[in-house]
N, C-alpha and C positions, 0 to 999 in steps of 0.2 A: 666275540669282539667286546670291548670296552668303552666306557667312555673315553677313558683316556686313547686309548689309539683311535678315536676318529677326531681326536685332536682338538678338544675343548679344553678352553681357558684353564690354569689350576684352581684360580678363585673358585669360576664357577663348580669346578671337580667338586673339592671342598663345601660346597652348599649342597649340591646333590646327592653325595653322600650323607650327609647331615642331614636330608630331607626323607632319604631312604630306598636313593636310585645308586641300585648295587652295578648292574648289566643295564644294556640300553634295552628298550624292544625293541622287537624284529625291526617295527616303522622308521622309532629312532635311527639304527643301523643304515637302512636304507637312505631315509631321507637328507640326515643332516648332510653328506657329503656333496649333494645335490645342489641345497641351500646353501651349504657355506661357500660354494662354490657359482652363485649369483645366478642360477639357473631357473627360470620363471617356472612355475609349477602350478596344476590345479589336480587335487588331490580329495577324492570323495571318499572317506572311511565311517565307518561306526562310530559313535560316539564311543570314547574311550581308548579308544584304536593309539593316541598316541601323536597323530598328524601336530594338531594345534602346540601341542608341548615339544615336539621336535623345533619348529618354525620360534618359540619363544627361546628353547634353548642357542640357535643360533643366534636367533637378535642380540640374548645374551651375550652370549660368545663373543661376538663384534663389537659389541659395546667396550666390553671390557679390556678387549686386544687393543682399543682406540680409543685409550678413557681422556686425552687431553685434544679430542677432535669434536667438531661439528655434525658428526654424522646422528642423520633423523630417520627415523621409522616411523612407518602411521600403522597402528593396527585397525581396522574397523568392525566394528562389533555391531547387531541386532539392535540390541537397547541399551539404555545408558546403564540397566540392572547389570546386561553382559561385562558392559565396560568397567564398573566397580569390582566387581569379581574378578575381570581379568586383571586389573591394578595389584589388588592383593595378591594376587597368583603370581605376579612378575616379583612384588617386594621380596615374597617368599620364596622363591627360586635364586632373586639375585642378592639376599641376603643382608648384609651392612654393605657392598660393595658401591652402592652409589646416594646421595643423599638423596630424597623423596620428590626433590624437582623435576629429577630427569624421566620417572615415569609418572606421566599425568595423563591429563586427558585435553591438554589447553597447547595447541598448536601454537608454537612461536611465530612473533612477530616478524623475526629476520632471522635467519639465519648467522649472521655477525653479530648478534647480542651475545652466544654459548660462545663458550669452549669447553664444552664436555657433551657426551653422546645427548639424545633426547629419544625416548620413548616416548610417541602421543598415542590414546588408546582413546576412541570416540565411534560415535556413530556415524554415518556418512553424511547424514544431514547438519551434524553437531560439526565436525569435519571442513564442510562445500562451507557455512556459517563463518567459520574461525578466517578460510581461506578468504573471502567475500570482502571482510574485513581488515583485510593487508597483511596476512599471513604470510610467507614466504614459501612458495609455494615447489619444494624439492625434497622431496625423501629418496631416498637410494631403496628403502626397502618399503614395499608399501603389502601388509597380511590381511585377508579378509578372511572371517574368525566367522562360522557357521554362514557363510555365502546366502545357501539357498533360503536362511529366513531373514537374513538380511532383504532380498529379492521379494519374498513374500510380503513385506512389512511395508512394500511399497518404495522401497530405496534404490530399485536400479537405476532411476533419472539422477538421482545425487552422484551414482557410480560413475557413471557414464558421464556428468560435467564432470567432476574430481578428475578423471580422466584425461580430461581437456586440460583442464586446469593445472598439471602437474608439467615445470618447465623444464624436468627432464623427463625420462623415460625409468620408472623406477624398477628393481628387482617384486616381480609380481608374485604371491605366493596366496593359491584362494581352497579354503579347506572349507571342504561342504558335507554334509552329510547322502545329500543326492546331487548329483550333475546333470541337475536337469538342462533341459535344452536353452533356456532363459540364464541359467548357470554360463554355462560355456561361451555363450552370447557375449 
């Protein structure tokens, strides 16, 4: 299978290639159709396995299929260390396709101030802060980006308000490296 026939953006095609994603892996294969398909996932792999860069590729994906919309993504990361490297990691995957606003790490105030997609990439404490604050609080797609040390770090109470706090019910996607019991939680 290809990337192209599970149905990603041509933008995005084009950066992929360019980056040096000939074949998907296996995870890829699997996952995106899942994902793009709004289906909530908790997916525990090996570091490298692929999970995390499937779940970016779709955000991708949807961003760019709806580049003149409001639709918001929260990623949440470990540390703000995670969160800078996940930034760069998105710039570099989504290429020149969007100007450098729409992925940050600074949750918008309203949702009526865009009209273009918004990637926010934070921590869950940095996150619960932003929302606290009069953020608007609705992402359709909401990824936790190594769960279990998120959890570790002492973040599940920030998880679990965010949770509350969110006035829809977002697409949940949580990639761990172990599913522990407090994971799954």
């Amino acid at each position: 299978m290809s990337f192209t026939e599970l149905g990603l953006n041509p933008t995005l095609l084009a950066h992929l290639e360019k980056l040096g994603y000939n074949r998907p892996a296996p995870t890829h294969t699997y996952l995106l159709p899942h994902i793009l398909k709004g289906t909530d996932m908790l997916v525990s792999s090996a570091i490298g396995a692929g999970v995390t860069e499937a779940a970016l590729f779709a955000l991708l994906h949807q961003c760019m299929q709806a580049p003149d919309s409001n639709l918001a993504c929260v990623i949440l990361t470990p540390t703000k260390k995670h969160t800078t490297r996940l930034i760069e990691r998105m710039h570099a995957l989504a290429g020149n396709a969007f100007p450098d606003k729409i992925i940050s790490d600074n949750y918008p105030s309203t949702a009526h101030e865009r009209s273009e997609p918004l990637i926010t990439i934070s921590t869950p404490r940095q996150c619960l802060a932003q929302l606290r604050e009069g953020a608007s609080p609705s992402p359709p797609t909401l990824l936790l980006v190594e769960t279990d040390e998120i959890i570790a770090r002492g973040a599940k109470p920030a998880l679990l308000e965010l949770a509350d706090l969110f006035s829809t019910k977002p697409q949940v996607l949580i990639c761990t490296g172990r599913a522990t019991r407090s994971v799954k939680s």
